[in-house]
C-alpha positions in Angstrom: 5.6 8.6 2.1 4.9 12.1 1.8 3.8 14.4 4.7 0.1 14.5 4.5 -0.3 10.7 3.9 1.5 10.1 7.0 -0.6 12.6 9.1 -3.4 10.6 7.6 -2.2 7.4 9.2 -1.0 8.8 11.9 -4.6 10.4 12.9 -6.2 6.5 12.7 -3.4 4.9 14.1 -4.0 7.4 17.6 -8.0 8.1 17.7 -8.2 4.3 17.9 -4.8 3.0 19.4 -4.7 0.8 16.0 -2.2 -1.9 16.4 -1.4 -1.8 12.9 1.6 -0.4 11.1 1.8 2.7 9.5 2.8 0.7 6.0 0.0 -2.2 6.9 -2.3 0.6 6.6 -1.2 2.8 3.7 -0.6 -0.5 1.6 -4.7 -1.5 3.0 -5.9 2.1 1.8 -4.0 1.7 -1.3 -5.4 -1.2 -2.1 -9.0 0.2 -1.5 -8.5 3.3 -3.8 -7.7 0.8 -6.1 -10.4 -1.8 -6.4 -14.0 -0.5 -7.3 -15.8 -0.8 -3.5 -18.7 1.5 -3.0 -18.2 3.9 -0.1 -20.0 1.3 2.2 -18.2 -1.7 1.9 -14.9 0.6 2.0 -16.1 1.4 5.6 -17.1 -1.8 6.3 -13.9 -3.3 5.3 -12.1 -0.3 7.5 -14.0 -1.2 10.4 -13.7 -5.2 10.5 -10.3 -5.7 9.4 -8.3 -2.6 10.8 -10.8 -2.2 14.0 -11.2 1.3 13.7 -14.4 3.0 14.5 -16.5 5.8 12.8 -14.6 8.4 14.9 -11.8 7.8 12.2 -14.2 8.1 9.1 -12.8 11.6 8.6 -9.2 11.3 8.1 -9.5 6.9 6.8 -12.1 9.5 3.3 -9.3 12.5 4.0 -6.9 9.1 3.9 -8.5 7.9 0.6 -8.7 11.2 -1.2 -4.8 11.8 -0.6 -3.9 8.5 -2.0 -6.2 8.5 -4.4 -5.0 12.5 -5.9 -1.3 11.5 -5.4 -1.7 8.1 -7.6 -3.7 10.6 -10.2 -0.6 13.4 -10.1 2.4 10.9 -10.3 3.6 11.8 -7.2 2.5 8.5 -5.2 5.5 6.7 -3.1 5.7 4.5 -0.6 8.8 5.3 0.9 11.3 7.8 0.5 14.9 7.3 -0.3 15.9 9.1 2.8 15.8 7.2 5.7 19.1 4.4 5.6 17.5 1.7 7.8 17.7 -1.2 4.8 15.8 -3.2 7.5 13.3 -1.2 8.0 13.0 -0.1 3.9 12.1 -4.1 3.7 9.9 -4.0 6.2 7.9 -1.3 4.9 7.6 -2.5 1.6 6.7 -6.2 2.8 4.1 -4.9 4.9 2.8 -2.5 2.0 2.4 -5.0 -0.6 0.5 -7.7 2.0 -2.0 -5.0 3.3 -2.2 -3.6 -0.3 -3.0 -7.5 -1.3 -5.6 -8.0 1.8 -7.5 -4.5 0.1 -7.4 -5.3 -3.2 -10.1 -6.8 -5.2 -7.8 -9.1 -8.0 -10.3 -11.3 -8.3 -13.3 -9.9 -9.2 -12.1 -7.3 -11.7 -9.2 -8.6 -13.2 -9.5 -12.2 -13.0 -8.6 -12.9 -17.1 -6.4 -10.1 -16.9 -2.9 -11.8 -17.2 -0.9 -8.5 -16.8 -2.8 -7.8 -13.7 -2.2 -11.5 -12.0 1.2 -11.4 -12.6 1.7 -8.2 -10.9 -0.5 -9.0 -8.4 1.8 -12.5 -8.1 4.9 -10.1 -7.9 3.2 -8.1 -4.8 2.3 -11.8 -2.9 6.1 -12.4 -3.4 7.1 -8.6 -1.9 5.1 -9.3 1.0 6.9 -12.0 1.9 10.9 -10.4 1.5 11.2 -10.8 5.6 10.1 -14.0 6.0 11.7 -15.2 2.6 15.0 -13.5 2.1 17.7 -12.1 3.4 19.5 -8.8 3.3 22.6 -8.9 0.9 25.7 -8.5 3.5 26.6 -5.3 0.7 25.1 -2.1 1.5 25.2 -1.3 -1.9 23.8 -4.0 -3.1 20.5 -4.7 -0.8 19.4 -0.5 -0.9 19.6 -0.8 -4.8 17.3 -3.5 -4.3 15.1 -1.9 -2.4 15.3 0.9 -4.4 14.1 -1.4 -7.6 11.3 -3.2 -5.3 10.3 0.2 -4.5 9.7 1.5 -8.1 8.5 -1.5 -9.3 5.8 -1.2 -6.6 4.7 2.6 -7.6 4.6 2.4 -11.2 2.3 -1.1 -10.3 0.1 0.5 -8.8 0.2 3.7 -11.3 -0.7 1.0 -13.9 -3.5 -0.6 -11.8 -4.7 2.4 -11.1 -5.0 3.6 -14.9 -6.2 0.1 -15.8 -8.8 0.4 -13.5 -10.2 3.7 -14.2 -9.5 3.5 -18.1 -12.7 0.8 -18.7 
């Protein structure tokens, strides 16, 4: 996740002791950049499901905006290839793909779309790699994995993103 998306997170997570993650609520915004909400219910949703209050209005719209410009440029990620904790990689992404999923409206603008539901099946089955799978015992093996998981998740949500803003 790159530097100002973290910051981002990082600003809601403190101003309002959030209990979330900092992958539970990129893979939330993510979802909400992504679905057509009016600004309203974007709050709303913000404010029920994440608990935060209006003091973190600022940086959950500075939040938005980032994601939002980085899915636009081609330079979204969810994580970067640096950091070695396999454990922690499939965390991140688990948690990502069930927030993005909790955000995201599927239903309501995609629901004939058959691309769209099978992706979105593929991000239900992410969320649950911790409670579904286990690591490969080859080091190799699982970060390669990851790795894949991790691309197939970006250029996803490159091509929702497109789909969504090309009607």
């Amino acid at each position: 996740m790159k530097n100002s998306t973290k910051l981002y997170i990082t600003e809601i997570i403190e101003k309002d002791d959030c209990p979330f993650t900092e992958y539970e609520i990129y893979g939330f915004f993510t979802g909400l950049v992504l679905s057509s909400y009016k600004k309203n219910i974007i709050e709303d949703k913000i404010i029920k499901f994440l608990d935060v209050s209006e003091k973190s209005f600022l940086a959950a719209d500075n939040l938005l905006e980032d994601i939002r410009l980085k899915i636009e440029d081609s330079s979204f990620e969810i994580y970067d290839d640096e950091n070695n904790d396999l454990d922690n990689k499939a965390s991140s992404i688990s948690e990502w793909a069930y927030y993005f999923l909790i955000s995201y409206d599927s239903k309501r603008e995609h629901k004939d779309d058959s691309e769209v539901q099978e992706i979105i099946d593929i991000f239900d089955e992410i969320s649950q790699v911790k409670q579904k799978y286990r690591l490969d015992e080859r080091e190799s093996v699982t970060k390669e994995s990851l790795n894949d998981i991790n691309s197939f998740l970006v250029k996803s949500t490159l091509y929702l993103f497109n789909k969504n803003y090309d009607q």
